[in-house]
C-alpha positions in Angstrom: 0.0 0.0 0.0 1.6 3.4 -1.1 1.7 6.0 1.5 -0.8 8.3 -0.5 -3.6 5.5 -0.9 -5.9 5.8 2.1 -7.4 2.7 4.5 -11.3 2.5 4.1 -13.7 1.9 6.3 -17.3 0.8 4.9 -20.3 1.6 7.0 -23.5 -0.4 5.5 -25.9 1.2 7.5 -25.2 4.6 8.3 -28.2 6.2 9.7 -28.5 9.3 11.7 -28.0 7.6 15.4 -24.9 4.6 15.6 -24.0 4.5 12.1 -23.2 8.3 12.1 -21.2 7.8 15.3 -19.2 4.7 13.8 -18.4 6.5 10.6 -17.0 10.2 12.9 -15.2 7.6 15.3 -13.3 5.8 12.3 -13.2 9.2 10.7 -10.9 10.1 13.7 -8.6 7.6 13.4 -7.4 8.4 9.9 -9.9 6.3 7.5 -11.6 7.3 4.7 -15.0 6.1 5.5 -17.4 5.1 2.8 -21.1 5.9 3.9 -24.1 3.6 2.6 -27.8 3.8 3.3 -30.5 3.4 1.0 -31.1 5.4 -2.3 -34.2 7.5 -0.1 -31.7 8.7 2.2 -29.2 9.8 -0.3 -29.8 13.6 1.2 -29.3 12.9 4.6 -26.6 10.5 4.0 -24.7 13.3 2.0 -25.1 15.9 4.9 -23.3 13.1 7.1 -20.6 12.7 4.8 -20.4 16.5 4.8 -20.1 17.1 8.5 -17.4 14.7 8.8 -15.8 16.2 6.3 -16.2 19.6 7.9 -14.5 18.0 11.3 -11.5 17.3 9.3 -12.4 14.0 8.2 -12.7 12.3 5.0 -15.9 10.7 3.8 -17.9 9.6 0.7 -21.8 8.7 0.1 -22.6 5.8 -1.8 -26.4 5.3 -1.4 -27.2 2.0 -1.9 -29.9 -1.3 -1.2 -27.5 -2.9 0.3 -30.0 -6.3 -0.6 -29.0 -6.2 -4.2 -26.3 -8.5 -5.1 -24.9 -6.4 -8.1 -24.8 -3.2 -6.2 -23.1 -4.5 -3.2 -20.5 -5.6 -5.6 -20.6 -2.8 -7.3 -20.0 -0.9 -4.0 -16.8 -2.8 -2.7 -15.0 -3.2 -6.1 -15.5 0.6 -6.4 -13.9 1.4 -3.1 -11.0 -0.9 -4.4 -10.2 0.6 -7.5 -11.1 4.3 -6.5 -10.6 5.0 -2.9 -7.9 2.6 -1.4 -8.1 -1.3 0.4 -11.4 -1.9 2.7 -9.4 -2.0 5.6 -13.1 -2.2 7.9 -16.6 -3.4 6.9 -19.0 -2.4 9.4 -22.9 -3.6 9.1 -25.1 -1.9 11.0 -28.4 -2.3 9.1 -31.2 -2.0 11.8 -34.6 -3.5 10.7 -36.6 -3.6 14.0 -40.0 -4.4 13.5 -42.8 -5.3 16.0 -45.7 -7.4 14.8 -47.5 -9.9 16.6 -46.8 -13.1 14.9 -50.7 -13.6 13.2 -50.1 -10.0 11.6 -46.6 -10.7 10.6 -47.2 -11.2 6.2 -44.4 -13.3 4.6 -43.2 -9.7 3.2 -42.3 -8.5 6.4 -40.4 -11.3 7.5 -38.5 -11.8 4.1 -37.9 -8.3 3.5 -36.9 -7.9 7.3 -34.8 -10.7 6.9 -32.9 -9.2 3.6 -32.2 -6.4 5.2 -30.4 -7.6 8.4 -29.2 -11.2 7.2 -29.3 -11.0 3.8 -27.4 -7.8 3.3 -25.0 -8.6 5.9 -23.7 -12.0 3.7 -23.5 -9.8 0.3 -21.3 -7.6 2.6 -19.2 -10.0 4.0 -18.7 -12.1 1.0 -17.7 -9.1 -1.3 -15.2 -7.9 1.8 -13.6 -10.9 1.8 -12.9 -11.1 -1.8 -10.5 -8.4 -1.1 -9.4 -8.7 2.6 -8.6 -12.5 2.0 -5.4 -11.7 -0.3 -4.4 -9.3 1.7 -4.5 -11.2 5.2 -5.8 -8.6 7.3 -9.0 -6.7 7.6 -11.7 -6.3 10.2 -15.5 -7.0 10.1 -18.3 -6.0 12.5 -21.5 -6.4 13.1 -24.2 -5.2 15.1 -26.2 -7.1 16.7 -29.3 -6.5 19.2 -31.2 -8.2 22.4 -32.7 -10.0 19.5 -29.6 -11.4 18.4 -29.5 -14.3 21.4 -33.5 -13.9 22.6 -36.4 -13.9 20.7 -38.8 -11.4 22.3 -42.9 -11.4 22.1 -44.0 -9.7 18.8 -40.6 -9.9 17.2 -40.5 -12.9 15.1 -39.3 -11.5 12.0 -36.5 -9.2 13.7 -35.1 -11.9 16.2 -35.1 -14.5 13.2 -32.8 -12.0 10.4 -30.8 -11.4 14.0 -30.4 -14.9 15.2 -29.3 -15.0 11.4 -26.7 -12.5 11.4 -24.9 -13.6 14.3 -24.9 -17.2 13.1 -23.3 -15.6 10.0 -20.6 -14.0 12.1 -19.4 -17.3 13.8 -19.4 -19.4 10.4 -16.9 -16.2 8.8 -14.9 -16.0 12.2 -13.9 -19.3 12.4 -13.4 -19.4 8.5 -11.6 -15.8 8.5 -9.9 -15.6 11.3 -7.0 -18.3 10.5 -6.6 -16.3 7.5 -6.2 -12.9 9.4 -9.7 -11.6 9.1 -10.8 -10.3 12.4 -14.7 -10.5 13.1 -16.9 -9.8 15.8 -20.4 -9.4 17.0 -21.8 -6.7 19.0 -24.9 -7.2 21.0 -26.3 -3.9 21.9 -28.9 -4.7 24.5 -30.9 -2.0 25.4 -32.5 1.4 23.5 -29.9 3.6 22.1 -30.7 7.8 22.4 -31.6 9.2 19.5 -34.3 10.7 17.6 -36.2 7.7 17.4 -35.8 6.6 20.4 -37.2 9.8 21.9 -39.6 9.8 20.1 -40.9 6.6 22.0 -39.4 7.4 25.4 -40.7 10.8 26.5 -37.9 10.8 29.7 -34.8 9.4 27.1 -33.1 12.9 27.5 -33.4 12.3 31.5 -32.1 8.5 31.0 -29.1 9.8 28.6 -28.3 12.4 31.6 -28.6 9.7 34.3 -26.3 7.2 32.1 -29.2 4.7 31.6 -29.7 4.7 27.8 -26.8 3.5 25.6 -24.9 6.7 24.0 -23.8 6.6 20.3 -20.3 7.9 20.6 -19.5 5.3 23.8 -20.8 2.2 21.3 -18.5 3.8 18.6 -15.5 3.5 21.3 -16.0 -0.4 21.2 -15.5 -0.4 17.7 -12.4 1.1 17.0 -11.7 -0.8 20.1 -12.4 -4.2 18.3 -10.6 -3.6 14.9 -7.4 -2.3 17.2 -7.3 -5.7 19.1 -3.9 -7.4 18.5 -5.1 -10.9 16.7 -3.2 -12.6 19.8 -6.2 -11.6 21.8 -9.2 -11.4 19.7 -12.7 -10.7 20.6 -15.4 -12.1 18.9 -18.5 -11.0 20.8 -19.1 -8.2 22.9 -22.3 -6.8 24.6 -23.1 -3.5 25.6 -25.9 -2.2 27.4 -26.5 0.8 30.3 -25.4 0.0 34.0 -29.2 -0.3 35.0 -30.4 -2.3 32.1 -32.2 -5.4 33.0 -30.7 -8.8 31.4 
């Protein structure tokens, strides 16, 4: 790698709340970070890559379904040719949906699936195309409460999650021996944010008291996880407030 060409760090996912975090916290460190969400969000996802760029950072917007083979493809070779290696791949596609199970349609459940299992294989399969040769790389996932126990009314969401994580044990125990760090990260509890306050009218009380998970503190982990030495690798972390129940 020549000193001019830039480590990348792709974040499939990057919404307004923890995606935006991830991409400013990998920002700081020195990566170019490559910003997807989907094509409706192509104006919001172009102010993010803005204000990171305003902080001194470097960022691009790529809006993408990140469900369509082609494009995910698409995505990753372009980063290759055009930006520098994909030194991260971070997926952090959402899809939490609520529906009793007798109102859940068959579209719901597939498309919640494609969005947080699906999407998270055409990811990982396209990042290790190129990490693979090169022997190094890092991949991380979120995950959520959902990830390890299905809840009442979330049979769709807990199935894509139970889905992704399964994913991130078959490509840790197939990547890692060729250098390919990957880890899961199970955030267990609400995380502030516009949405979230939208539902939780004393979230900005919580955030003050330290009982609602904080962005920028989940961010921490994962720089934390793609600077672990590969002599002492995690593979699955949870997070979740001091006065969460679990």
């Amino acid at each position: 790698m020549s000193q001019a060409e830039p480590r990348v760090c792709a974040v499939i996912g990057a919404g307004d709340g923890l995606g935006a975090a991830i991409s400013r916290a990998f920002a700081r460190e020195g990566l170019t970070v490559c910003l997807t969400r989907r094509p409706r969000h192509a104006d919001a996802l172009e102010k993010l890559a803005e204000s990171i760029r305003a902080e001194g950072g470097d960022a691009r917007a790529f809006p993408l379904d990140a469900r369509k083979e082609v494009d995910v493809a698409s995505f990753i070779d372009r980063i290759e040719q055009s930006i520098g290696p994909l030194e991260v791949l971070v997926f952090n596609i959402g899809a939490n949906v609520r529906f009793p199970v007798v109102e859940t349609t068959t579209q719901v459940y597939s498309k919640v699936w494609e969005m947080a299992c699906l999407a998270g294989f055409l990811a990982a399969r396209e990042a290790a195309r190129v990490m693979t040769p090169r022997g190094r790389g890092a991949m991380l996932f979120t995950g959520a409460t959902a990830s390890v126990r299905g809840g009442a009314g979330f049979s769709a969401f807990a199935g894509a999650k139970h889905g992704l994580r399964a994913l991130a044990q078959s490509l840790a125990r197939e990547l890692g021996p060729k250098g390919i760090h990957v880890a899961h990260v199970v955030i267990d509890g609400a995380i502030d944010g516009a949405f979230i306050r939208g539902l939780m009218p004393d979230a900005a009380e919580k955030r003050e008291r330290e009982e609602i998970l904080v962005p920028d503190e989940i961010a921490r982990n994962y720089v934390w996880l793609w600077r672990q030495g590969r002599s002492a690798w995690t593979f699955e972390m949870d997070l979740r407030p001091w006065k969460e129940s679990w």
